[in-house]
N, CA, C and O atoms as CSV, one atom per row, in Angstrom:
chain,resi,resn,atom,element,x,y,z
A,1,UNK,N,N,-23.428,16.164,10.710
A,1,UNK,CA,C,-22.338,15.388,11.260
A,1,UNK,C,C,-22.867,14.317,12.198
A,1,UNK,O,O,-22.366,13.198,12.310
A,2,UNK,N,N,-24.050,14.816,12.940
A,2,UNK,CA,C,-24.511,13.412,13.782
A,2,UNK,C,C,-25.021,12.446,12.862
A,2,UNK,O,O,-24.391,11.389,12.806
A,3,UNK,N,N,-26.261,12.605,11.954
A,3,UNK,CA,C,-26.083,12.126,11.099
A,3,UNK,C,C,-25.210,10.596,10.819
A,3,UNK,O,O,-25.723,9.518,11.119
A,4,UNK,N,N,-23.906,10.702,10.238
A,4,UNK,CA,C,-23.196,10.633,9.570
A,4,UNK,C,C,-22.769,9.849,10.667
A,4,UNK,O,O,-22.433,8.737,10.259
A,5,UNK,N,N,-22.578,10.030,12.509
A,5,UNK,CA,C,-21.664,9.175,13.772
A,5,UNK,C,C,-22.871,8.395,13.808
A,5,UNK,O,O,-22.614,7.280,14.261
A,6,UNK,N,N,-24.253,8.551,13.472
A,6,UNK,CA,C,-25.284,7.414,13.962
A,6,UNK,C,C,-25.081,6.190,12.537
A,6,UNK,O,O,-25.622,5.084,12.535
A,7,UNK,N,N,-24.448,6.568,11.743
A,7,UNK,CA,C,-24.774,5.565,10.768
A,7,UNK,C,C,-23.024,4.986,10.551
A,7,UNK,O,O,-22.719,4.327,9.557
A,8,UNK,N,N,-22.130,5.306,11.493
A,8,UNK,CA,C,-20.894,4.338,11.128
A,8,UNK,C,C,-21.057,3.052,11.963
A,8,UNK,O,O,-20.244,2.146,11.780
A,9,UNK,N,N,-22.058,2.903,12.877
A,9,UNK,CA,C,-22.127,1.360,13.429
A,9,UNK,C,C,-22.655,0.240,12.934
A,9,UNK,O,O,-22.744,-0.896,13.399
A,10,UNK,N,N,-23.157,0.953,11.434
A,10,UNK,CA,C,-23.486,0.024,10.631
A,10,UNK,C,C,-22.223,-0.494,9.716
A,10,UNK,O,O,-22.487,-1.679,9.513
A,11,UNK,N,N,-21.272,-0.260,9.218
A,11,UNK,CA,C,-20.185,-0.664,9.111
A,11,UNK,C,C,-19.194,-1.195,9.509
A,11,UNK,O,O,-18.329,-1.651,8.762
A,12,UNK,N,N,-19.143,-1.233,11.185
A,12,UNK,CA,C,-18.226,-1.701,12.054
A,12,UNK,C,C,-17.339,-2.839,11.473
A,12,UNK,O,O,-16.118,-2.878,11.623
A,13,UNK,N,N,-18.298,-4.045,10.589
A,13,UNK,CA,C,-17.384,-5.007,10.069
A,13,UNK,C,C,-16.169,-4.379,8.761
A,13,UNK,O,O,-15.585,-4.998,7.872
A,14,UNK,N,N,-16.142,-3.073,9.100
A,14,UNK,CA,C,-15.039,-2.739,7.773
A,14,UNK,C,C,-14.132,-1.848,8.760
A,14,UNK,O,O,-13.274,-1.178,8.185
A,15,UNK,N,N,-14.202,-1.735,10.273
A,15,UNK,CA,C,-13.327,-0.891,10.587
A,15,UNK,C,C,-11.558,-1.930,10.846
A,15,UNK,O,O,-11.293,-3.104,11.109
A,16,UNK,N,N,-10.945,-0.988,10.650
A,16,UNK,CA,C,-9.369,-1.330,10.601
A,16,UNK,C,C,-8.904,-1.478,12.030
A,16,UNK,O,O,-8.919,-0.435,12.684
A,17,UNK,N,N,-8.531,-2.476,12.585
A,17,UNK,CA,C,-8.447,-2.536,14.015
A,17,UNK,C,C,-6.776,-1.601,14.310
A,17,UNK,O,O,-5.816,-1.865,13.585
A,18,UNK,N,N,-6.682,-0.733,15.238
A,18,UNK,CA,C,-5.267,-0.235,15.526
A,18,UNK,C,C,-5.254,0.935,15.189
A,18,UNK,O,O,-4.426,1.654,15.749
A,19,UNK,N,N,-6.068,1.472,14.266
A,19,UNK,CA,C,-5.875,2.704,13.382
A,19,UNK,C,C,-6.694,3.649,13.926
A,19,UNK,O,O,-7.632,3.158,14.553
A,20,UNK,N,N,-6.655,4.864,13.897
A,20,UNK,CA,C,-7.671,5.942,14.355
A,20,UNK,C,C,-8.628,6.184,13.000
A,20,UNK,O,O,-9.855,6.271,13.045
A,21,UNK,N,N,-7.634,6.295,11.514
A,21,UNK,CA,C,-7.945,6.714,10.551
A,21,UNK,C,C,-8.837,5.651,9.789
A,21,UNK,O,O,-8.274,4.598,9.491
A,22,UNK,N,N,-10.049,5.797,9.471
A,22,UNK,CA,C,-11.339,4.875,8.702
A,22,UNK,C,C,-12.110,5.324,7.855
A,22,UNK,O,O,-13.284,5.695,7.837
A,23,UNK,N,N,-10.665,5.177,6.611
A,23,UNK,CA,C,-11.479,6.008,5.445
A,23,UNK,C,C,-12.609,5.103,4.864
A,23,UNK,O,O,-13.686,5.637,4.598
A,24,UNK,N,N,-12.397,3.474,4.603
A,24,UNK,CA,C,-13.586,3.475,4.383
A,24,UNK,C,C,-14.981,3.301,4.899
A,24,UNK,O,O,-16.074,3.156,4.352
A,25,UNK,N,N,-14.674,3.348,5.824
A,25,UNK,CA,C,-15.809,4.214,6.793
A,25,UNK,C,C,-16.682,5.137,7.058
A,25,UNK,O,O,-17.883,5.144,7.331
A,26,UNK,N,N,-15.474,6.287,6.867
A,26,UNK,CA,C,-15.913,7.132,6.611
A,26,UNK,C,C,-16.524,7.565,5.512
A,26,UNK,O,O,-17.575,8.200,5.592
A,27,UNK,N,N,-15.744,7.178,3.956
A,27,UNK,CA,C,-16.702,7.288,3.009
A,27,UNK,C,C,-18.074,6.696,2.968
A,27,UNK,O,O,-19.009,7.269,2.408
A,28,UNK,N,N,-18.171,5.649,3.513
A,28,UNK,CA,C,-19.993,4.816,3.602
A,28,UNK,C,C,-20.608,6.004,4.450
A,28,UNK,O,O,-21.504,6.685,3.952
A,29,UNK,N,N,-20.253,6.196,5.411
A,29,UNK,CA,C,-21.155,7.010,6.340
A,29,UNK,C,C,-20.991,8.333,5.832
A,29,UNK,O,O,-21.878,8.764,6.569
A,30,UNK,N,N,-20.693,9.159,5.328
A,30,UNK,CA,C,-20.509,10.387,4.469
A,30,UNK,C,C,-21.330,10.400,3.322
A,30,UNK,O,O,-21.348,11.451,2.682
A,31,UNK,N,N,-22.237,9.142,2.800
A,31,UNK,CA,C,-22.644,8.779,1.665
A,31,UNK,C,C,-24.245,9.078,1.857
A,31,UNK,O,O,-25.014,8.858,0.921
A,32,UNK,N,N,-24.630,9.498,2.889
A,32,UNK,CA,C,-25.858,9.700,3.629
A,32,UNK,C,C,-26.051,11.252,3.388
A,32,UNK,O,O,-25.168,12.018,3.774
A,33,UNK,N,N,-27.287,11.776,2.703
A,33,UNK,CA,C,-27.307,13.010,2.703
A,33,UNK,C,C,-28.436,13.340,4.480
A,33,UNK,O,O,-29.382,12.737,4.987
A,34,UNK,N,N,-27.760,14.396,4.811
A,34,UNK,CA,C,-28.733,15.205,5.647
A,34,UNK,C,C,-29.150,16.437,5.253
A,34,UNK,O,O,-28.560,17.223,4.512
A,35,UNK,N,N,-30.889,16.641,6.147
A,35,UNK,CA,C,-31.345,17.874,5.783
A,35,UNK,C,C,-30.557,19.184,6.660
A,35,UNK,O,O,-30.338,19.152,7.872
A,36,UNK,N,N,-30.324,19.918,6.064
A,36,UNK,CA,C,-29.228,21.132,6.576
A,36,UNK,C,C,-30.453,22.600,6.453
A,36,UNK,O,O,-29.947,23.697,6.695
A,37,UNK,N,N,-32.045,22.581,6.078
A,37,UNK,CA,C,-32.073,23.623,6.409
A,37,UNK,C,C,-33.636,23.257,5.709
A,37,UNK,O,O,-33.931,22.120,5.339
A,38,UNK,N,N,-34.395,24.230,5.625
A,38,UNK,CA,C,-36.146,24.351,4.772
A,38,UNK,C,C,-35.748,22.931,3.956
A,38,UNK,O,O,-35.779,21.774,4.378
A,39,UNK,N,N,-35.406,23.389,2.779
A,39,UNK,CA,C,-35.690,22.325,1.908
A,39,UNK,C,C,-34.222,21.894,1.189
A,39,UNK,O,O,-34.155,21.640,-0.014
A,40,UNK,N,N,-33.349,21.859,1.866
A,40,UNK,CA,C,-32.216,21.764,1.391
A,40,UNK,C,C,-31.098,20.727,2.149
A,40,UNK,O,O,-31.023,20.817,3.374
A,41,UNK,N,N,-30.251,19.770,1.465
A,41,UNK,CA,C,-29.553,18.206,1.823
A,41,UNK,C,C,-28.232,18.554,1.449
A,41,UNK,O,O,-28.007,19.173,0.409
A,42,UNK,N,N,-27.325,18.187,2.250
A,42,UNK,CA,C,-25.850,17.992,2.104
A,42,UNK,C,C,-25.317,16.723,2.400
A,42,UNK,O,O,-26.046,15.772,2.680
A,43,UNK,N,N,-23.878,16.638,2.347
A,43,UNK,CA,C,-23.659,15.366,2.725
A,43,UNK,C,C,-22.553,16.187,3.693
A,43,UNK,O,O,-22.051,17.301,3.544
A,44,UNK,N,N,-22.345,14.958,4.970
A,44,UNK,CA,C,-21.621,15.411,5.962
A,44,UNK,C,C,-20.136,15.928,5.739
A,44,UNK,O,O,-19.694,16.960,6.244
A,45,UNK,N,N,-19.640,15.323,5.159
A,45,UNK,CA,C,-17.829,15.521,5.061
A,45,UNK,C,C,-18.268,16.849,4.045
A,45,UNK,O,O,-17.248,17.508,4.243
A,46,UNK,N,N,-19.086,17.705,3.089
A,46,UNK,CA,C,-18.879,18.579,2.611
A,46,UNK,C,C,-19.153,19.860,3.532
A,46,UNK,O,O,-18.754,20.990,3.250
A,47,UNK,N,N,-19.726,19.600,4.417
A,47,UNK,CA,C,-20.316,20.415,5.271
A,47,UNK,C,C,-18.853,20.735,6.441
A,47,UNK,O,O,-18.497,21.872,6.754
A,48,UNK,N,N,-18.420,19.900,6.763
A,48,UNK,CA,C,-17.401,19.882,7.517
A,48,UNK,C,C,-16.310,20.510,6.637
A,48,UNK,O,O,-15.951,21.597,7.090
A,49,UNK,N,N,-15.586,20.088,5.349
A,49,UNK,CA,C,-14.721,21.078,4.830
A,49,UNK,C,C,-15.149,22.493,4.811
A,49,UNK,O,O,-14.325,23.333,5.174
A,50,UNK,N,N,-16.435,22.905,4.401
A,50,UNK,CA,C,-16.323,24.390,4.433
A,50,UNK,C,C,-16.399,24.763,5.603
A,50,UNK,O,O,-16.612,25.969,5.727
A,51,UNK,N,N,-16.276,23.992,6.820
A,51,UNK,CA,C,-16.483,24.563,8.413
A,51,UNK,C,C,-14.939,24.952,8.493
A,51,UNK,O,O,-14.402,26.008,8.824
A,52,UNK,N,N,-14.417,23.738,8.078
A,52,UNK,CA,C,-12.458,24.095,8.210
A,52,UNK,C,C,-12.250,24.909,7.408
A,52,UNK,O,O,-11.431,25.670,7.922
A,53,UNK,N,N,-12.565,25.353,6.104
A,53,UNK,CA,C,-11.691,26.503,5.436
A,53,UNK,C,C,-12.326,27.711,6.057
A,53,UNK,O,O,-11.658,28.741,5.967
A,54,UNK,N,N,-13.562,27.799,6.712
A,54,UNK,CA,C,-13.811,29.060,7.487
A,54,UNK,C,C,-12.804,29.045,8.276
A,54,UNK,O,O,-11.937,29.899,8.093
A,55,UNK,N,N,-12.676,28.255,9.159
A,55,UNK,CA,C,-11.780,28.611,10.646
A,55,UNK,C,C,-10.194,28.533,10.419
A,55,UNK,O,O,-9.364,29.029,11.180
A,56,UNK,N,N,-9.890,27.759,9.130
A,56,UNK,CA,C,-8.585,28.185,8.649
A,56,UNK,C,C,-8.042,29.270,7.714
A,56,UNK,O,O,-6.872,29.618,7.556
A,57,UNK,N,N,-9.374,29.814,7.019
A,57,UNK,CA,C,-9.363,31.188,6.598
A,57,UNK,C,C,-8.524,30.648,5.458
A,57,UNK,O,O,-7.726,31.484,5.034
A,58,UNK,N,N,-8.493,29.471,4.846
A,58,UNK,CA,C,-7.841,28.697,3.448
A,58,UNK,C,C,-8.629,27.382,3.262
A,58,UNK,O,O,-9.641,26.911,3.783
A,59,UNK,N,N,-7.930,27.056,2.495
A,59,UNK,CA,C,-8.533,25.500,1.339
A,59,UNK,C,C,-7.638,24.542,2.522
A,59,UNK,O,O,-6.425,24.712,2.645
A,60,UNK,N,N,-8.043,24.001,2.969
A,60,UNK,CA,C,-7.619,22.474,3.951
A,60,UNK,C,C,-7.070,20.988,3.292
A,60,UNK,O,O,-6.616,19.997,3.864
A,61,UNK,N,N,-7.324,21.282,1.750
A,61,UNK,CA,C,-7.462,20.009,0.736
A,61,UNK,C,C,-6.498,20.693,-0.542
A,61,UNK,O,O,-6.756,21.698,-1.206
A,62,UNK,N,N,-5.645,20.041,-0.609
A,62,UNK,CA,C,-4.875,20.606,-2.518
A,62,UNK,C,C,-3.830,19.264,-2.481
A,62,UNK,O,O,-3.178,18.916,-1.496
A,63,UNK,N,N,-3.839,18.768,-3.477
A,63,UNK,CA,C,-3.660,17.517,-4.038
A,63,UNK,C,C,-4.132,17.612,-5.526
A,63,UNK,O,O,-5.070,18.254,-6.001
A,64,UNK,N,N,-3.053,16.644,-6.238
A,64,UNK,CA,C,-3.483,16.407,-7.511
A,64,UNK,C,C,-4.773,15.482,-7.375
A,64,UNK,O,O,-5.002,14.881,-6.325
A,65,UNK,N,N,-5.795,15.379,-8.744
A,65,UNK,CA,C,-6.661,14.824,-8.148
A,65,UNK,C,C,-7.113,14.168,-9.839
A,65,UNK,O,O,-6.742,14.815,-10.817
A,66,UNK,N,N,-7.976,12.777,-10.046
A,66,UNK,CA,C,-8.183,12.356,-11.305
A,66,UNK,C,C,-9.926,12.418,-11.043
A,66,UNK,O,O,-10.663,12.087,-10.115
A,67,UNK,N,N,-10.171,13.176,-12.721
A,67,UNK,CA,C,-11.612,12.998,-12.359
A,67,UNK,C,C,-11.754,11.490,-13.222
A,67,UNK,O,O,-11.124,10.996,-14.157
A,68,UNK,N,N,-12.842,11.076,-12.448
A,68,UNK,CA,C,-13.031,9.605,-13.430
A,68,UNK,C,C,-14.580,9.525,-13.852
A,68,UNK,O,O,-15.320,10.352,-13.318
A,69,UNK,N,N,-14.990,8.858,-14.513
A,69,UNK,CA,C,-15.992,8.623,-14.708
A,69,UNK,C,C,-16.326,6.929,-15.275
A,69,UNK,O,O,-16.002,6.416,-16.346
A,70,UNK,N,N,-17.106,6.315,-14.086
A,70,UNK,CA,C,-17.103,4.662,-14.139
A,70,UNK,C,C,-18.161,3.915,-14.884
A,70,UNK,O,O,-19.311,4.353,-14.886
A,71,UNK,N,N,-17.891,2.965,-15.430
A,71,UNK,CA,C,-19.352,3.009,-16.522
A,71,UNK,C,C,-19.709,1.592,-16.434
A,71,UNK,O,O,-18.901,0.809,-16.932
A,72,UNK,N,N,-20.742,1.123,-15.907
A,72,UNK,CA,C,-21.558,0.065,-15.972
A,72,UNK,C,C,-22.642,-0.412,-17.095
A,72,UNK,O,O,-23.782,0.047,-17.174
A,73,UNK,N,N,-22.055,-1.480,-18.008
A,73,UNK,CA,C,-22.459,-1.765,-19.462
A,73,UNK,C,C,-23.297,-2.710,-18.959
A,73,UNK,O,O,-22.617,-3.681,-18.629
A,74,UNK,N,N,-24.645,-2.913,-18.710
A,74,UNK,CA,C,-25.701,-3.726,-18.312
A,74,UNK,C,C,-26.608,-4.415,-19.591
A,74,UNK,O,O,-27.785,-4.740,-19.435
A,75,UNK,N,N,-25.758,-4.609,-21.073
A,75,UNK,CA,C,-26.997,-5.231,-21.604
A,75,UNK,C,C,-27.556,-4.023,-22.771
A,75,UNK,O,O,-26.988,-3.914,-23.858
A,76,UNK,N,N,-28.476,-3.341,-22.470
A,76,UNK,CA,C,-29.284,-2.246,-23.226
A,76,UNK,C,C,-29.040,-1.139,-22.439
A,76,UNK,O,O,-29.898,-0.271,-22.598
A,77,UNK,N,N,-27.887,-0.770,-21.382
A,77,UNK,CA,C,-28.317,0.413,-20.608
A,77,UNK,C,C,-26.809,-0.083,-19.757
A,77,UNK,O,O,-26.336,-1.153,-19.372
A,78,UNK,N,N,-26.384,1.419,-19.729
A,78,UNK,CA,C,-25.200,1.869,-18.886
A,78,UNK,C,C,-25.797,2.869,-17.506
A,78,UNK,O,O,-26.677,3.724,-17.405
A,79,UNK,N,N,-24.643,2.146,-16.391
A,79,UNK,CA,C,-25.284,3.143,-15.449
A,79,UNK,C,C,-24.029,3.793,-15.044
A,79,UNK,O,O,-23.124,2.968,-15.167
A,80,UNK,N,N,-23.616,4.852,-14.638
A,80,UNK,CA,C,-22.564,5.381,-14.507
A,80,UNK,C,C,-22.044,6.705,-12.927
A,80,UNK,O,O,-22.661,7.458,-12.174
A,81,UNK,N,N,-21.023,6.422,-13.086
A,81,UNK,CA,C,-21.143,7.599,-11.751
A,81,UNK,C,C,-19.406,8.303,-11.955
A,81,UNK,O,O,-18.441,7.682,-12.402
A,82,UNK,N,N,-19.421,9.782,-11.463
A,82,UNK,CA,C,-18.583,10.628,-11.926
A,82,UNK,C,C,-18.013,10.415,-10.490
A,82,UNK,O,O,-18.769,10.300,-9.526
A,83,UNK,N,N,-16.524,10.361,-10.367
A,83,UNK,CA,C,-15.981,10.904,-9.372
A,83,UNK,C,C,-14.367,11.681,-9.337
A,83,UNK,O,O,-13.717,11.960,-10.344
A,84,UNK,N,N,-14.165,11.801,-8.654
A,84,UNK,CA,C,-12.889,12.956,-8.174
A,84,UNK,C,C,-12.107,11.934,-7.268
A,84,UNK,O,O,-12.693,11.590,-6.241
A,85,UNK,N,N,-10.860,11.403,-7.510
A,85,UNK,CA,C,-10.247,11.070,-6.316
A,85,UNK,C,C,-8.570,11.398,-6.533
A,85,UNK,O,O,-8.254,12.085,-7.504
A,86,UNK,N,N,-7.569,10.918,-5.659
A,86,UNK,CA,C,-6.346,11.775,-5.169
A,86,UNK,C,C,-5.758,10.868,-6.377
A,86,UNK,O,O,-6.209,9.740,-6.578
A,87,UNK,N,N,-4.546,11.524,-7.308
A,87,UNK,CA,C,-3.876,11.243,-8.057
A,87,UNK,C,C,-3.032,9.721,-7.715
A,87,UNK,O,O,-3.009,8.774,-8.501
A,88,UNK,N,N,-2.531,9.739,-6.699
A,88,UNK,CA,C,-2.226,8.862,-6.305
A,88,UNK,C,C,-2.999,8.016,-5.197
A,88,UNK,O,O,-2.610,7.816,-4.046
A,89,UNK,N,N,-3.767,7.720,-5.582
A,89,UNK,CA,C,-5.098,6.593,-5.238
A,89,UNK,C,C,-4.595,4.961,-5.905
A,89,UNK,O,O,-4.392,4.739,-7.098
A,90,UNK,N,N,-4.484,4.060,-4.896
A,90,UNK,CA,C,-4.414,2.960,-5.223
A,90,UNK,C,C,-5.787,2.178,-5.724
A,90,UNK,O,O,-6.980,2.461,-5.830
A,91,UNK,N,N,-4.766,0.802,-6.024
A,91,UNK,CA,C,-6.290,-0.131,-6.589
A,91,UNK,C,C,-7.276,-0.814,-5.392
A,91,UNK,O,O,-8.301,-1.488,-5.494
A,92,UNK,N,N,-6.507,-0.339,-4.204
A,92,UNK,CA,C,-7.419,-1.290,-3.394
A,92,UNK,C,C,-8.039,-0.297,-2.900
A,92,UNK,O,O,-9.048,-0.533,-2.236
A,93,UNK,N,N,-7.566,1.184,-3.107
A,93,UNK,CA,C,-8.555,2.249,-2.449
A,93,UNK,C,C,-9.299,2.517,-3.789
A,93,UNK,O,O,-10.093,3.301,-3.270
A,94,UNK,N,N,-9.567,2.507,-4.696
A,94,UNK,CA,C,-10.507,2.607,-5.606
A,94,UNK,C,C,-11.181,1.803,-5.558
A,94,UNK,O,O,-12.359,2.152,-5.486
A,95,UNK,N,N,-10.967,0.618,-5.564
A,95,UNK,CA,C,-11.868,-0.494,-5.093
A,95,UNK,C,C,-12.867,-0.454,-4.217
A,95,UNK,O,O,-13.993,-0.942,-4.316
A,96,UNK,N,N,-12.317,0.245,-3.231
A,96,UNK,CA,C,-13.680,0.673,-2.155
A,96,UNK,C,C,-14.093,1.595,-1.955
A,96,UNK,O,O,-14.679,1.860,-0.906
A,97,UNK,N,N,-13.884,2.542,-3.093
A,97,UNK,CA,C,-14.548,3.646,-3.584
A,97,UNK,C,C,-15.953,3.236,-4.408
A,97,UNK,O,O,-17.119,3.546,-4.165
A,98,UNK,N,N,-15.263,2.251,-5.693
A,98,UNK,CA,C,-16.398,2.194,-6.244
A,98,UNK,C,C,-17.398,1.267,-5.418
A,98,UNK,O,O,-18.575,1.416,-5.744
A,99,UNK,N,N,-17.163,0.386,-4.463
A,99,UNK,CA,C,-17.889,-0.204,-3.663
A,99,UNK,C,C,-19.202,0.912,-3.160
A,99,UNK,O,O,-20.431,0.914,-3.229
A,100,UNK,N,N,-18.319,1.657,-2.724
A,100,UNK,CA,C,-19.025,2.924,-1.598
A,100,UNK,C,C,-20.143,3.642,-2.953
A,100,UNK,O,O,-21.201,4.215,-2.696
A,101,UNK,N,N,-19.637,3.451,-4.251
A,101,UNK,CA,C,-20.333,4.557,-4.884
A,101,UNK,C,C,-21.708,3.907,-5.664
A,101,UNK,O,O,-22.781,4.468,-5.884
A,102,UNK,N,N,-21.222,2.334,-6.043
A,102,UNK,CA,C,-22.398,1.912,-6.132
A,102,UNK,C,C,-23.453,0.804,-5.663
A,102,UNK,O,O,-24.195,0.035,-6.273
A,103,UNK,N,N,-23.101,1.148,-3.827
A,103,UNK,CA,C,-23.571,0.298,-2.957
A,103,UNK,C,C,-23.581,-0.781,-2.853
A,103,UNK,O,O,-24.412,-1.491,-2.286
A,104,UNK,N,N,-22.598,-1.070,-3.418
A,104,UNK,CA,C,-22.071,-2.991,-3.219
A,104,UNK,C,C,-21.727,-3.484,-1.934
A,104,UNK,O,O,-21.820,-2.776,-0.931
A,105,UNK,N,N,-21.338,-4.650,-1.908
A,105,UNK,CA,C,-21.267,-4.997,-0.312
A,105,UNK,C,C,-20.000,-6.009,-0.865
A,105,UNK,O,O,-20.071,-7.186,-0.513
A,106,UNK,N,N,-18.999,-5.647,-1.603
A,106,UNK,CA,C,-18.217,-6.432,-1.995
A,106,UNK,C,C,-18.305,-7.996,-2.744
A,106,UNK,O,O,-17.364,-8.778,-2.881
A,107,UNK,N,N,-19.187,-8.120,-3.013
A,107,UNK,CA,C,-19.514,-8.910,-3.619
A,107,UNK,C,C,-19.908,-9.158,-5.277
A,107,UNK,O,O,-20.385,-10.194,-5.739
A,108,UNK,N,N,-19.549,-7.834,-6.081
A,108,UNK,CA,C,-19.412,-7.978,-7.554
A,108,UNK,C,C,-18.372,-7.705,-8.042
A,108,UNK,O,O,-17.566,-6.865,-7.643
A,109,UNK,N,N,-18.261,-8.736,-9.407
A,109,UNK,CA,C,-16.540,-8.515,-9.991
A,109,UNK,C,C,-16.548,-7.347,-10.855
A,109,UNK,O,O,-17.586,-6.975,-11.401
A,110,UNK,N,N,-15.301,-6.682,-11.020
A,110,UNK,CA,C,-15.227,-5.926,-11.734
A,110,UNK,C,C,-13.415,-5.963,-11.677
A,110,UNK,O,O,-12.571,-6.363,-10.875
A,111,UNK,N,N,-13.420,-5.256,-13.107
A,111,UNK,CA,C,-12.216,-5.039,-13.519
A,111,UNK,C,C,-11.524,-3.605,-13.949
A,111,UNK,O,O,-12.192,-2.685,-14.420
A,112,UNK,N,N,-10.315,-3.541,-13.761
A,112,UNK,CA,C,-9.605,-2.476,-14.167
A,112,UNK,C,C,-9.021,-1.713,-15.223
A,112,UNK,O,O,-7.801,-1.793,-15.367
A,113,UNK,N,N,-9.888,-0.770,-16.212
A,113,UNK,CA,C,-9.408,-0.350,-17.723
A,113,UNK,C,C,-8.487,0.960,-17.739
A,113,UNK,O,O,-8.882,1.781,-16.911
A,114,UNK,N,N,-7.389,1.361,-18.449
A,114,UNK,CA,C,-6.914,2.426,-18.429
A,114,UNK,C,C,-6.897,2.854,-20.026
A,114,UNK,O,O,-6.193,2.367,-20.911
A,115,UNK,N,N,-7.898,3.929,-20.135
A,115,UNK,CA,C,-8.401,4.068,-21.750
A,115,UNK,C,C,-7.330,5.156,-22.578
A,115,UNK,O,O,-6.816,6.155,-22.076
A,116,UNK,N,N,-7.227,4.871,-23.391
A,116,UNK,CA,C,-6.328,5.524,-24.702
A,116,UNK,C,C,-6.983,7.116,-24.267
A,116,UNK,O,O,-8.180,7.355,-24.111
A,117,UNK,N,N,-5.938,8.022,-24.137
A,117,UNK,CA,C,-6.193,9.214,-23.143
A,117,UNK,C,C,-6.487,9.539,-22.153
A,117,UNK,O,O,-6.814,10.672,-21.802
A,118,UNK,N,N,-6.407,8.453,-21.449
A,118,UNK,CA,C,-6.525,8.593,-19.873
A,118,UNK,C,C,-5.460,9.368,-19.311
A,118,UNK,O,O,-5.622,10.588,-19.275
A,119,UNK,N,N,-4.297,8.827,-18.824
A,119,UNK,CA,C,-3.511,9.002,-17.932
A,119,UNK,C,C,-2.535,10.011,-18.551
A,119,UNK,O,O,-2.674,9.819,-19.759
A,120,UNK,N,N,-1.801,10.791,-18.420
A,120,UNK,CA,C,-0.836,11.532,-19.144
A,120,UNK,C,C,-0.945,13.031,-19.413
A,120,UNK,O,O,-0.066,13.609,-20.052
């Protein structure tokens, strides 16, 4: 978790002025694995949910949720990344999801597909 508070001042230009809540913030700085033990790395926000379902003695998180999987067609070679997010996830919060997931700095275009068996 310290971790994770030493590396949100590198983002500062994305915090939301007024708000307490900085999700995308928090996702960049959550994106950092730390070492948690001999030879073994977590990432902070997973470490912290299983701290809350200990001390709540339940699941802290239940929401519908879409798994996706994003696919970058480069030519001779796709690069791709799997994720999980809340059913009702907008386009501008996916947007800075996939930012967060494949280290962009907002600066590449991309577009929005909804494929024959996707949704439904």
């Amino acid at each position: 978790m310290n971790k994770a508070c030493d590396n949100v001042q590198f983002y500062e230009e994305n915090f939301i002025k007024g708000t307490v809540i900085q999700s995308c913030v928090s996702m960049k700085a959550s994106n950092y694995f730390f070492r948690d033990g001999e030879n073994s790395y977590s990432h902070p926000n997973e470490v912290m949910y299983k701290d809350l379902e200990t001390f709540s003695n339940g699941s802290v998180i239940s929401c519908k949720v879409v798994k996706m999987e994003i696919v970058l067609e480069l030519g001779d070679y796709e690069i791709w990344r799997r994720v999980i997010v809340p059913y009702s996830i907008t386009f501008t919060e996916l947007h800075d999801i996939i930012q967060t997931l494949f280290h962009w700095q907002d600066y590449h275009l991309h577009e929005f597909y909804i494929m024959d068996g996707g949704l439904g």
